[in-house]
Structures are given as structure tokens and as C-alpha cells.
Phi, psi and omega in degrees: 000297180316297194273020137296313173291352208250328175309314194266347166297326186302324206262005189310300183304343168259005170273297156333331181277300207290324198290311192305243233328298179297022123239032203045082189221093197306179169296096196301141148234208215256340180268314176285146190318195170257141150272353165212127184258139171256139198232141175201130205098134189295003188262323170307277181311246192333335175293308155343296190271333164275017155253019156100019188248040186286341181258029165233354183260108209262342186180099168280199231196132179333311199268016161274059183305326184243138355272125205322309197292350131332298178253354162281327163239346171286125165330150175223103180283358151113180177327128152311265167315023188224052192247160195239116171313324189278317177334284189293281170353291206284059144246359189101324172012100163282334178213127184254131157246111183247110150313145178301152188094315193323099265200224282339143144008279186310322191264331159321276218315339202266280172340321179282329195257023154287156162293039142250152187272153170247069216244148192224152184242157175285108173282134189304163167203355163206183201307306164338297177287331183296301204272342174292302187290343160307312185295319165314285164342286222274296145348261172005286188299007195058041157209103169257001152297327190271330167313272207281017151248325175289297163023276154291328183275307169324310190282306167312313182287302165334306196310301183307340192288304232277338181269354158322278202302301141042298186280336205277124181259346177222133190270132179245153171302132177227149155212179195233129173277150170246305187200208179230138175228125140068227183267358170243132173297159185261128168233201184258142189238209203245146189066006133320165191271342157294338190270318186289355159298271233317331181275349180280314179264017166073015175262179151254156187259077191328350181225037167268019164278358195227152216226115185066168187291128200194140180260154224264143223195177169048169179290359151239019140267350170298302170269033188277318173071055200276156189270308183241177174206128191236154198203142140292151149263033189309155167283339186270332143310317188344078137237166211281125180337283181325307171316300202306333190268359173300302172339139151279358192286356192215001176308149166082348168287166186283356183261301171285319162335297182257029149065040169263109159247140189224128176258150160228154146338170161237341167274358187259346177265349176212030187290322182067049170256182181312315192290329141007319128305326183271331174280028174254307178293328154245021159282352185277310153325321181276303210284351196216058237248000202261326206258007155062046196302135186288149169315118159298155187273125154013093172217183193267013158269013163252009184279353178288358190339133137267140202322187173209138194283133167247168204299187209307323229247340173268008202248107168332000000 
């Protein structure tokens, strides 16, 4: 592996060279903005575009989904945690923006050490890190005015979450499925990007005896009793109401009873991007369909919204 890694630094500098000239692509210096930016993690990529820099955006990552249209005409250098130096190299880059994990080691470790800069961000998990990692981008990109108007704008839509949450007067229990192991669903525990949603839509984490994504197994999971069960609906995530009631981990709750199975997105519940209020509000509209929560407002990076599933028992 090490003289496989030792190979591909001798060739970064000429994929480089090969990637500029097919794309004409001058020589950055230190005053000018990037003109091509590789955005990899999905909060990087939307954040982007929502600062208006989809024509700086040279190639993104499996896990950029919003705006849908991202991975439909932009290169795709592959899994984020899988990434391949000549892969990421041969687009060309000027500037690489990463969430921390973004992996394997080795091939960070090669990437860091090309003449490009490589800079990673901390995935956001509450509001604070979400508007640092806007400003940080919007820095990164040469336009840190348009950072501190998304910004500003981002932080006001909290704000309305927060009189959201306001309305909620007993937080009711939930939990989020990630997938299925075996006979058991794998769910979200505690210090997950599920539980800082769930505090964020004013609900609890019916698993928050568990510590990480862990399948949910044992006698305080048995008894937990979740009021609902959130699921993505990703195609790579599937799974189907029927599997989850197969399950013995959740018989007899109240959640399998009246049949609230609730889908989202999985990048819009748990990318932790601009858009982040509002998918806290409206996972908080599902669990709390009684208190008529009002809409968040509107921009144009949300106009691209993806839907949310309604449970099982509401489904034509």
C-alpha cells in the first residue's frame, strides 16, 4: 500500500499539468479566488451553491445530492470516505473543500501533499458549526460577503426553528433507523448526527441508551417505545415498513401499533447545510402533526426541497 501511495505522488504533478491544459486552466496564485473548486461532503456542496458558485464547482462526491443537479452534471470522484488520488487529481482542482473523515488516510495524506490546497471542515452538528462552516467556505472561495448574507440568513431561520420548537410542550419519543443488520434495525444512539436533529426538531431519542450507531438489541430497547420511527428514504438506506415490523426490536410500541413510519431524505436530515432548519422543522411537523407548525421561510436555496413521506396509515 505505502509504495502504491509513493507511485501516486510521483504522478499527482503530471495529472495535474494534464488535467490544466484540458481544461485551460491557468496557474492559481495566492491573490486569485479558485475557479475550480472539488467540493466533497454534501454540506460543502450545497453550501456552495447556495452561495451562488455552481460554475466554480468542478466535481463533487457521492454524497452531494442537493441540489440534485450536482451530481447530475458535475463529475463524481466517488465515496467520500473511498476516494482515489488519481480520481480527485484528474479534474483538475484548485481548491479541495473536505468534511473531516473524508478517507481513506492514505489518499488524504497524498492529496495534502500535491501543490493544491486541501482544506476540511468540521461536520457541523448545531447551529453555531453550521454558520462557522458557511463562513469558513465563503472565505475558502473568495466571496466572504456572500458567507455573512447566507449566514445571517441561515441564523434567522433558526431563529424561527427555535419559536418552532417554543410550541412543543412534551417532547415526544422517537427513533431513526440508518439500516437493517440481520434481525436487528441498526439505529441512531446518542452523539449521532441523528440525535443533534432530533434536538434541534424538539423531539428525544427513545436510544439514547446507546452510543452510536449500534443495532438495536436488548431490554432497553425493547422498552422503549418510540412514538414514531424515522427512516431514510434513499435507495441505498432502504428499508421497508414491512422489514422494520418483522423485526422483534420495536413489537408492541406505539409506533408499530398506529404505523408511524416516517421517511426523509438523508442528506436533507442529516447533511447539517444551510437548509438545516427547515428539515428540523419539518421533521418536528411530523411528530407533532396536532400544533399546525408554521413554515419556514423560503430562499432560493430551498426551493429544490425534497419531499418527506407521510407513515404508513396516511399513504393512499
Amino acid at each position: 500500500m505505502v509504495r502504491k501511495f509513493s507511485r501516486i505522488r510521483v504522478l499527482a504533478a503530471g495529472l495535474m499539468a494534464v488535467a490544466g491544459l484540458a481544461a485551460g486552466m491557468p496557474a492559481a496564485t495566492a491573490e486569485q479566488a479558485p475557479q475550480r473548486i472539488l467540493a466533497i461532503g454534501g454540506a460543502v456542496t450545497e453550501t456552495l451553491y447556495a452561495l451562488g458558485l455552481e460554475d466554480q464547482v468542478v466535481a463533487v462526491d457521492t454524497s452531494s445530492t442537493y441540489p440534485p443537479r450536482a451530481l447530475a452534471e458535475k463529475p463524481n470522484v466517488g465515496y467520500i470516505r473511498a476516494l482515489s488520488p488519481e480520481g480527485v487529481l484528474s479534474v483538475g482542482p484548485d481548491l479541495i473543500i473536505a468534511l473531516d473523515g473524508a478517507g481513506p488516510p492514505d489518499a488524504v495524506k497524498v492529496l495534502k501533499s500535491a501543490a493544491i490546497p486541501f482544506e476540511t471542515l468540521p461536520e457541523a452538528r448545531d447551529e453555531a458549526a453550521i454558520i462557522a462552516n458557511i463562513r469558513r467556505i465563503a472565505t475558502l472561495a473568495g466571496v466572504p460577503q456572500r458567507g455573512e448574507e447566507l449566514a445571517t440568513a441561515v441564523a434567522d431561520d433558526f431563529k424561527a426553528l427555535a419559536q418552532v420548537r417554543a410550541r412543543i410542550a412534551a417532547p415526544r419519543s422517537i427513533v431513526f433507523v440508518l439500516s437493517a443488520s440481520g434481525a436487528a434495525p441498526v439505529v441512531g444512539g446518542a452523539g449521532t448526527s441523528a440525535q443533534a436533529m432530533f434536538e434541534l426538531a424538539g423531539v428525544s431519542n427513545a436510544m439514547a441508551a446507546l452510543s452510536g450507531y449500534k443495532p438495536a438489541v436488548g431490554e432497553a430497547v425493547l422498552a422503549a417505545d418510540p412514538y414514531a420511527i424515522v427512516l431514510m428514504k434513499d435507495q441505498n438506506h432502504g428499508v421497508s415498513d414491512a422489514a422494520i415490523k418483522a423485526m422483534p426490536a420495536f413489537a408492541g410500541s406505539q409506533a408499530m401499533a398506529e404505523d408511524r413510519f416516517f421517511r426523509m431524505d438523508g442528506g436533507y436530515l442529516l447533511n447539517f447545510g444551510p437548509r438545516t432548519p427547515q428539515a428540523a422543522r419539518d421533521l418536528a411537523a411530523l411528530i407533532y402533526p396536532e400544533l399546525d407548525l408554521p413554515a419556514m421561510p423560503e430562499h432560493a436555496w430551498t426551493t429544490d426541497q425534497p419531499g418527506v413521506e407521510p407513515p404508513a396509515a396516511a399513504r393512499p
